[in-house]
C-alpha positions as CSV (number, residue, x, y, z in Angstrom):
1,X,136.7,94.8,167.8
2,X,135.8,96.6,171.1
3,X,135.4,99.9,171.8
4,X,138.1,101.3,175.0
5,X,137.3,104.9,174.2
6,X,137.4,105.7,177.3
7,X,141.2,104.7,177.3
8,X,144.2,106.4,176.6
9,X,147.5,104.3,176.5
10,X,150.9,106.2,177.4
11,X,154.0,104.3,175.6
12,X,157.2,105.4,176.4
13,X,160.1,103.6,174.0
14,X,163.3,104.1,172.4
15,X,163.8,101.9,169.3
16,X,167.4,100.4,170.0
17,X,167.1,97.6,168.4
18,X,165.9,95.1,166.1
19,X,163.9,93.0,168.6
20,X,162.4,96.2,170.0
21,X,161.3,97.4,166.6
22,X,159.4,94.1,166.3
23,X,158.1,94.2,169.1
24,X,156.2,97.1,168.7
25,X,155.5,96.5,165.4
26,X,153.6,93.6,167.0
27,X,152.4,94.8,170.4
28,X,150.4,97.8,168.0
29,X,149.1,96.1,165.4
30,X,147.7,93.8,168.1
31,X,146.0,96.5,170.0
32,X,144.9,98.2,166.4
33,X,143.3,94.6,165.7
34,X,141.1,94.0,168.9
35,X,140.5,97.9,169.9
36,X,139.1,101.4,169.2
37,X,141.3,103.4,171.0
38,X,143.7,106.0,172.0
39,X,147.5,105.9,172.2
40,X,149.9,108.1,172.8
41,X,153.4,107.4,172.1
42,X,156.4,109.6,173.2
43,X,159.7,108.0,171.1
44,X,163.4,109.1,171.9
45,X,165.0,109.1,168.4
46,X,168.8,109.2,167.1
47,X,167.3,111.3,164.2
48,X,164.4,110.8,162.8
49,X,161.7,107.6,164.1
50,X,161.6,104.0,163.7
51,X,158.0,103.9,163.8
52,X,157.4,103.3,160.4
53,X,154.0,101.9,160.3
54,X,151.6,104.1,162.6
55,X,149.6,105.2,159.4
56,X,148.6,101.7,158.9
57,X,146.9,101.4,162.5
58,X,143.7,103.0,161.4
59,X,141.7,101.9,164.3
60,X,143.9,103.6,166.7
61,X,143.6,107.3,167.2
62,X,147.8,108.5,167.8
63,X,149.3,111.0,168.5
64,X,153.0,110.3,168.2
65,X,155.9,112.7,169.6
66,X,159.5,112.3,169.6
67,X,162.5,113.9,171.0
68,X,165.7,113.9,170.2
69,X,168.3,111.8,172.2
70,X,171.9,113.2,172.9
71,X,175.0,111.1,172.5
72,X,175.1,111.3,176.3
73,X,171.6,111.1,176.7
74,X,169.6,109.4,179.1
75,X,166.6,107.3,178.9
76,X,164.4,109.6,181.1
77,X,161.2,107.2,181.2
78,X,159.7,108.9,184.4
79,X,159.4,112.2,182.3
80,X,157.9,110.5,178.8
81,X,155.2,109.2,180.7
82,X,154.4,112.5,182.5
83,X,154.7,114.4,179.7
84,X,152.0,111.9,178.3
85,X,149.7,111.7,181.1
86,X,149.8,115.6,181.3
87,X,148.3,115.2,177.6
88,X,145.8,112.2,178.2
89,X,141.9,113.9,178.2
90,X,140.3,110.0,178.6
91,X,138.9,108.9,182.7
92,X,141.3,106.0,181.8
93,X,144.8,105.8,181.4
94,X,147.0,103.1,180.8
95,X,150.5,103.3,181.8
96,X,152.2,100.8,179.0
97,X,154.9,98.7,178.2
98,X,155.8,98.5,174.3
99,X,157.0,94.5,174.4
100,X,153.7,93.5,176.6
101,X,150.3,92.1,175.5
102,X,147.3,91.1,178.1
103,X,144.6,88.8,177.1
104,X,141.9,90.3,175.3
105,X,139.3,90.5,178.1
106,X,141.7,92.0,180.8
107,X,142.4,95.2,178.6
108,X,138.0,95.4,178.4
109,X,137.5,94.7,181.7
110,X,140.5,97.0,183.4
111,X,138.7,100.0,181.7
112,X,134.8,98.4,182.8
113,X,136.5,98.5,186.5
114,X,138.2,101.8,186.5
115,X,135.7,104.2,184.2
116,X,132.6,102.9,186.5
117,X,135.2,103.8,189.7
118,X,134.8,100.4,190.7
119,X,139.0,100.5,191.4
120,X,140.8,103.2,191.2
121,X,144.1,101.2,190.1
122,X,144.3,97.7,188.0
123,X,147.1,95.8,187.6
124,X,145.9,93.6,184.6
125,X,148.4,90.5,185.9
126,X,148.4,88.5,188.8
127,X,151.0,89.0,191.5
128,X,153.8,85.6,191.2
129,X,154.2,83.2,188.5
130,X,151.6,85.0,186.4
131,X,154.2,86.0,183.2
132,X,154.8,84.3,180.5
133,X,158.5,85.2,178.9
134,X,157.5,84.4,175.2
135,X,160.8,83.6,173.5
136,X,162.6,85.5,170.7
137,X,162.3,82.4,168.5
138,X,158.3,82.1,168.4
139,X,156.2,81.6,164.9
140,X,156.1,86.3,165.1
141,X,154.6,85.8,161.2
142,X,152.0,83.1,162.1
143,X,150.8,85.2,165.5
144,X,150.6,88.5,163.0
145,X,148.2,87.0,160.7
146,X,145.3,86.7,163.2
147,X,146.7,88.1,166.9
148,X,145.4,85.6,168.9
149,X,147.1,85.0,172.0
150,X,146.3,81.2,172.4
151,X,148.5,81.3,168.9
152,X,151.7,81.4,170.5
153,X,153.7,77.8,171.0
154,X,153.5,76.2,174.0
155,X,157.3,75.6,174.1
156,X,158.3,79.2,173.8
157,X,156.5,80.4,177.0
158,X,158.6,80.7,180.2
159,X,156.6,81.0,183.5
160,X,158.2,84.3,185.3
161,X,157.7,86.3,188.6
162,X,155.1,89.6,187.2
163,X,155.4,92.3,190.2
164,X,154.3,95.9,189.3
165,X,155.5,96.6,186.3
166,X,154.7,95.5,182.1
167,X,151.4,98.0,182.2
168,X,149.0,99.2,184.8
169,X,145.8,101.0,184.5
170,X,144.8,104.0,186.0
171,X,141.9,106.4,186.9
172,X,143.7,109.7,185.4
173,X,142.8,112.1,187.9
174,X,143.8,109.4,190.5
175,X,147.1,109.1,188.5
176,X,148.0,112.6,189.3
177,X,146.4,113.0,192.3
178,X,149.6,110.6,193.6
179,X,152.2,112.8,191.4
180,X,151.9,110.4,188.5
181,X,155.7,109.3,187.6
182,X,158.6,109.9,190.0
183,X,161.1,111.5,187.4
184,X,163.7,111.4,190.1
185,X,163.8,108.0,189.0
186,X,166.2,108.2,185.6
187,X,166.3,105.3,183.1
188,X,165.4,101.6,184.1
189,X,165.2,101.3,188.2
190,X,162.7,100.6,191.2
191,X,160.3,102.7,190.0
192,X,157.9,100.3,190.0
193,X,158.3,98.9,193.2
194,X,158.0,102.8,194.4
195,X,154.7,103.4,192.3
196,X,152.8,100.8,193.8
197,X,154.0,101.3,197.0
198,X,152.7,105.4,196.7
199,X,149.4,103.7,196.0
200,X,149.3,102.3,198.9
201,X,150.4,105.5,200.6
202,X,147.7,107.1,199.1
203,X,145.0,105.1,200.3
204,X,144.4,104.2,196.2
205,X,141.4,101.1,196.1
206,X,144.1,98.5,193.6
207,X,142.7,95.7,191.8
208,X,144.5,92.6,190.1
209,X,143.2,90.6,187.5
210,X,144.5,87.2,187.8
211,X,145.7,86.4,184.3
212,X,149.2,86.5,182.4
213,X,150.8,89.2,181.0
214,X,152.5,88.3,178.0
215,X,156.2,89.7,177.6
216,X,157.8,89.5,174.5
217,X,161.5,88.8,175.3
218,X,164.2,91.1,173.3
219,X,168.0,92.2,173.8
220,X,169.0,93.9,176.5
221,X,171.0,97.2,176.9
222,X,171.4,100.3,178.9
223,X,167.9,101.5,178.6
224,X,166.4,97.9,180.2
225,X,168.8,96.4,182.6
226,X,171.3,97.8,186.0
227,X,174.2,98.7,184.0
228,X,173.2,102.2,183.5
229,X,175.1,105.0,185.3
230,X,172.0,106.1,187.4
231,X,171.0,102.4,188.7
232,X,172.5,102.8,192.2
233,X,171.3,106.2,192.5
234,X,167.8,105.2,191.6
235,X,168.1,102.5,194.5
236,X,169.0,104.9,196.8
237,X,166.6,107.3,196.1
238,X,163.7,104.6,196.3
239,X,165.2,103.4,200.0
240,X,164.8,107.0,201.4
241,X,161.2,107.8,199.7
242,X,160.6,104.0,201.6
243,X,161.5,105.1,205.0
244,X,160.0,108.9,204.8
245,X,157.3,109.4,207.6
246,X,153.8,110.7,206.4
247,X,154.2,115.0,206.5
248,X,158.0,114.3,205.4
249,X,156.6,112.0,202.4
250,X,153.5,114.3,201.2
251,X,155.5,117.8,201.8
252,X,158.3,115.6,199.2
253,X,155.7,114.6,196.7
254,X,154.3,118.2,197.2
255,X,157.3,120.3,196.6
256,X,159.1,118.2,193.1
257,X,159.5,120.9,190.5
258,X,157.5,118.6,187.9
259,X,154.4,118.4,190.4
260,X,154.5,122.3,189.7
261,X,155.2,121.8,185.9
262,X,152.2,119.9,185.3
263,X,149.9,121.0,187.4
264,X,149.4,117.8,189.4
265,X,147.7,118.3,192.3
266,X,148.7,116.3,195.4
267,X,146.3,114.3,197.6
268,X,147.1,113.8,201.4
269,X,147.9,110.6,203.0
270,X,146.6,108.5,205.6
271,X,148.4,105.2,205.5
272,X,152.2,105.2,206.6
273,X,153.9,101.7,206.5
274,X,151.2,99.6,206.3
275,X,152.0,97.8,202.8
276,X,149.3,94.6,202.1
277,X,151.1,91.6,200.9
278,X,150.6,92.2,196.8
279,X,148.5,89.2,196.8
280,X,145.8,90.3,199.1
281,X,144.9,93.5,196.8
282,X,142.9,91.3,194.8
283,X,139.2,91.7,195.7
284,X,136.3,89.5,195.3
285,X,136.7,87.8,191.8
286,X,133.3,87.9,190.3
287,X,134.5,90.3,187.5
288,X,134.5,87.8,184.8
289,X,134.1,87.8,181.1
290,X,133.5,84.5,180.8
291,X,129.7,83.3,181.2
292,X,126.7,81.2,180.0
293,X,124.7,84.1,180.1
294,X,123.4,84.5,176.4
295,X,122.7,88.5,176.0
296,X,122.3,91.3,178.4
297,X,119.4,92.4,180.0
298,X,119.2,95.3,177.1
299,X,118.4,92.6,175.1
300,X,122.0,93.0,173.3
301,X,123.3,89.0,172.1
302,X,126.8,88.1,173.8
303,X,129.3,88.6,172.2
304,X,130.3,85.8,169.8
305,X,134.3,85.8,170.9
306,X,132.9,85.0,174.2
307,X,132.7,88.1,176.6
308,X,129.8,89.1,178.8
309,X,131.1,93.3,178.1
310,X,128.0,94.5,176.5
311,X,129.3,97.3,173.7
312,X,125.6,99.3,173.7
313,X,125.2,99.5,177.4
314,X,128.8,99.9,178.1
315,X,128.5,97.5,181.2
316,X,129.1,93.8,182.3
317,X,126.0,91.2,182.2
């Protein structure tokens, strides 16, 4: 197990479904199995949660709220995470989706990166073909008894275009230094798209790690695809934010009601349509945690799953 204390993940969901119950079911007890850490999870509920389980994940430190979602409620993701990140008291914060998984190392070595301010962003996925769509029908029992990634059948993993979305890691004061989540942007949308691009606005140093992300497939409704009645809006919105100049995109960031809410404080900007291709924000890749080195130079043996993350020092070898 390996410590991410210095982590806090933000999980926005809404149990709508059977597949989405599982999913979570899964995606926690797989974090629970490999880490000490910090969640926090902000659940829409019909009436009372679906997250039956939570006392069980004894390794994870929760704190669990829920609200109430109308008959003509929305799906207000934007806000859940803000009301989250307002909340998280870690250097670290991890902006997460509840059907995703990341190999083991790239969870250890997005918060090595970011709590050393190595990166001040880390996108734990590379940018392209680097997502693998793991089908409904794979063995979920057989991957529950141990949670090893390299457990899941070759013939239920589809090769998919990963962007900016799934889960991204944060510095939390750089987090809210760029307004944290746009919650003009209602229910499933660009967001993402806009998020990383406000990065880049504000001159954030991103990282990728060039590994999968792992997305565990489920039925789609309302809450996860275009049909919602706030889609086109949403696309509108992100195409003005796209084409705002510099003073015209700060003095917008600056003067949203929920900036004032929470106390987010906004940093200027420098950069105004400069975007890098999303490939080139990967630096130089010599953070590995794969080695032959045996034991760091505190004298600390390597870690026998493998990794070069020394848990005493706190610090790659």
């Amino acid at each position: 197990m390996f410590n991410l204390e210095n982590t806090t993940f933000i999980i926005p969901l809404f149990i709508e479904s059977k597949d989405r119950y599982n999913n979570a079911k899964t995606v926690l007890e797989y974090l629970n199995k490999h880490f000490k850490t910090s969640l926090i999870i902000h659940e829409f509920i019909n009436d009372i949660s679906k997250l039956d389980f939570l006392d069980k994940l004894t390794n994870l430190n929760i704190q669990h709220m829920t609200e109430v979602i109308t008959e003509h409620g929305v799906y207000h993701r934007t806000r859940q995470l803000n009301e989250m990140l307002n909340l998280v008291k870690t250097p670290v914060v991890c902006n997460y989706d509840i059907d995703v998984i990341l190999p083991v190392e790239s969870y250890i070595l997005s918060q090595y990166l970011l709590s050393n301010s190595i990166f001040d962003v880390v996108y734990p996925y590379g940018y392209g073909k680097y997502q693998y769509q793991v089908d409904r029908g794979f063995d979920r029992k057989k991957f529950n008894k141990d949670f090893n990634i390299k457990s899941i059948e070759n013939n239920f993993l589809n090769k998919e275009i990963s962007r900016y979305g799934h889960c991204i890691f944060f510095r939390t004061d750089k987090y809210k230094s760029i307004g944290g989540e746009n919650e003009e942007f209602i229910s499933y949308g660009p967001e993402d798209s806009e998020r990383y691009e406000r990065c880049v606005r504000f001159n954030l140093n991103l990282h990728r790690i060039e590994d999968f992300v792992y997305h565990l497939e489920h039925s789609r409704t309302e809450f996860s695809n275009s049909r919602h009645r706030y889609y086109n809006s949403n696309s509108m919105l992100y195409e003005r934010i796209k084409n705002m100049k510099n003073d015209d995109f700060t003095e917008y960031y600056s003067s949203l009601d929920y900036i004032k809410k929470y106390q987010f404080s906004i940093q200027q900007t420098t950069i105004v349509f400069n975007f890098p291709n999303p490939v080139n924000i990967t630096r130089q890749n010599v953070y590995s945690l794969r080695t032959i080195v045996k034991s760091c130079l505190c004298g600390e043996p390597k870690d026998t799953i493998r990794y070069n993350f020394c848990q005493k020092c706190n610090r790659l070898y």
